[in-house]
N, C-alpha and C positions, 0 to 999 in steps of 0.2 A: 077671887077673880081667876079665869082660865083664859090661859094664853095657847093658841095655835099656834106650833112654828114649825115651815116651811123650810128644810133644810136640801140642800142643792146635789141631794141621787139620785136614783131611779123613781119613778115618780109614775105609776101606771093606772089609777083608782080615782080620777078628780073626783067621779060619785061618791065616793066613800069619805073622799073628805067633806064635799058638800053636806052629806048625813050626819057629819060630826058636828058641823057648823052650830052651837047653841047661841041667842039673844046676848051681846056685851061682851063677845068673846075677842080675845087683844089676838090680831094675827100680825105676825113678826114675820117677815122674809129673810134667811140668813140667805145674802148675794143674789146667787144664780137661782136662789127656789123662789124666786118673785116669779118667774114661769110660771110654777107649779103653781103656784097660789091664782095667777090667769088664770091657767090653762082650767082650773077649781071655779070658775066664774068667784073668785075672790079677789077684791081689792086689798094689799096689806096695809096697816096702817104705819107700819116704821118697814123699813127694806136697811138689813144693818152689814157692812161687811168693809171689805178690800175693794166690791165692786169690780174685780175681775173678769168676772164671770157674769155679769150683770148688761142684758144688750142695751146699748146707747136706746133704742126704740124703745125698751119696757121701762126704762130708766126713764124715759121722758112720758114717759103714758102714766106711770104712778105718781110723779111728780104733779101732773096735770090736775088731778085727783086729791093733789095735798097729802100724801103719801109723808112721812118723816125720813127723809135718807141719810143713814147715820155713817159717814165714811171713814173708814181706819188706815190709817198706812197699812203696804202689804207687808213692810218688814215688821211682824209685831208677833207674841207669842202664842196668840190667841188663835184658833179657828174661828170660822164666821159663825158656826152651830155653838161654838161655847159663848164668845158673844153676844148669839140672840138671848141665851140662856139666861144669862146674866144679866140681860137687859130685863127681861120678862119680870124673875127674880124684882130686880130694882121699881119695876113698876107695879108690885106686888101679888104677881102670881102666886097662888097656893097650888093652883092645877096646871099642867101644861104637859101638850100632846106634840109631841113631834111627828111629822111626817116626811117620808122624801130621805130618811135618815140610812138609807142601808144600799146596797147596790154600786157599782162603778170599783172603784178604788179600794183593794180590802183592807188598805192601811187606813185613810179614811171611815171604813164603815167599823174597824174595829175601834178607833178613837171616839165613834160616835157612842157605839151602846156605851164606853166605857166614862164617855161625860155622865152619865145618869148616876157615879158617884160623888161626882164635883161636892167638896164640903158645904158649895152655898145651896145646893139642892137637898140638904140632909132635912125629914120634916115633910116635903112635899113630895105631890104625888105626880109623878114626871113618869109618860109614859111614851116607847116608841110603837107606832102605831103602823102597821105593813099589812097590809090590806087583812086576812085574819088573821091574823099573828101580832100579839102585842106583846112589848118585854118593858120590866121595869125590875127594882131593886128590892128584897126584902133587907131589912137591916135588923141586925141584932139587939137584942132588949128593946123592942121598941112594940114591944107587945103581938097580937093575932094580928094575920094576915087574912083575909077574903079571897079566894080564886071564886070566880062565878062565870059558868058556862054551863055546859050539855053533857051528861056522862059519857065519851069517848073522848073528850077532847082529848089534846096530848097537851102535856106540861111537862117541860123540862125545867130541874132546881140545878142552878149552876155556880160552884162558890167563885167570889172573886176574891183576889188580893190577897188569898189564904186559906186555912182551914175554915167551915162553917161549922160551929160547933155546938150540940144541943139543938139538932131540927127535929122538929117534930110534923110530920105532916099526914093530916088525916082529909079523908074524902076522896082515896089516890088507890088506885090498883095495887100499886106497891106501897104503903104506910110507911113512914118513918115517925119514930118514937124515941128525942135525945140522943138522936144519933150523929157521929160528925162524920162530914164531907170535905174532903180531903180535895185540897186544890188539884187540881190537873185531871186523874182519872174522870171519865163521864159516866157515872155511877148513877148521875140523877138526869141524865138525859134521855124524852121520851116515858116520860107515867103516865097514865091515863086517869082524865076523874070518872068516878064512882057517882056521883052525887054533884048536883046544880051547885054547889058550895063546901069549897075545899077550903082548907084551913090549915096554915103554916105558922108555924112560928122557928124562930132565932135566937141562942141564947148569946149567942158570939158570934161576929164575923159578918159577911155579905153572900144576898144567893141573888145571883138575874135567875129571875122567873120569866119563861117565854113560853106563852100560852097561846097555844094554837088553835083558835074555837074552828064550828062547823060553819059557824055565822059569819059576817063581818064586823070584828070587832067595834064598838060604839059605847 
């Protein structure tokens, strides 16, 4: 099952998410991206947060709908985006797309991509979705990766939390072949693919892959 969640940044694309839209799909609103998911001609079916940020009018218009409004104290550890995550998670996403996840606040937008390591998402394929630009996580031992797009795209490999060590990536202007990537420098920032289908692997460690297509991501 794939979960859509509507996370409360910048939010400029409702067609784009409209196009994402597939039959059965769980859309979660973390607070304030119950907008975004309107503004989407989408109803969500859980709106999960602090409700802060959530206006009394869209709060009473998803309610109306049978919307599930799941309210948290705001004194709590959580973000509303890890949250939804975790909610999705519990209701047995495998897939889930975020949207709305970057923009505003760079503490916030750096918190966001960096939930895409959360230990309960390790396994699933969790991706941030910005209009063409998608990022998700490669993780170490966990076998080949797929990058698929258009030969120019731009793909940046970027380690988190440490060295990434033993990459291998073919289909890429610049190849790499069991080579580590050394946290901090941006050594992997900006490749270009070669080929409809790139192919990464990890023998240690974590890369955000942000793949830049010519298209809109989908």
């Amino acid at each position: 099952m794939r979960a859509i969640i509507f996370a409360n940044g910048e939010f400029a694309d409702p067609q784009g998410a409209r196009d994402l839209l597939r039959p059965g799909d769980l859309i979660i609103a973390a607070d304030g991206g119950t907008r975004h998911a309107l503004a989407a001609g989408m109803t969500p079916h859980v709106v999960i947060g602090d409700l802060d940020s959530l206006s009394p009018a869209d709060q009473a218009r998803v309610e109306a709908t049978g919307t599930q409004v799941v309210r948290y104290p705001s004194r709590k550890d959580e973000t509303d985006l890890e949250l939804a995550l975790l909610h999705a998670v519990r209701q047995g996403a495998t897939e889930i797309v975020i949207l709305a996840a970057l923009g505003g606040r760079l503490d916030q937008t750096i918190a966001n991509v960096l939930l895409l390591s959360l230990p309960e998402l390790s396994g699933l394929d969790v991706r941030i979705v910005e209009g063409v630009q998608t990022a998700f996580l490669i993780q170490g031992g966990r076998g080949e990766l797929l990058v698929e797009g258009q030969p120019g795209d731009t793909v940046s490999l970027i380690p988190l939390g440490g060295d990434a060590v033993g990459v291998t990536a073919e289909g890429f202007e610049w190849p790499l072949r069991e080579d580590t990537m050394r946290f901090g420098p941006a050594r992997g920032v900006s490749n270009v693919l070669t080929a409809q289908i790139a192919r990464v692997r990890v023998r240690r460690g974590l890369l955000l892959c942000v793949h830049a297509s010519k298209q809109v991501c989908k």
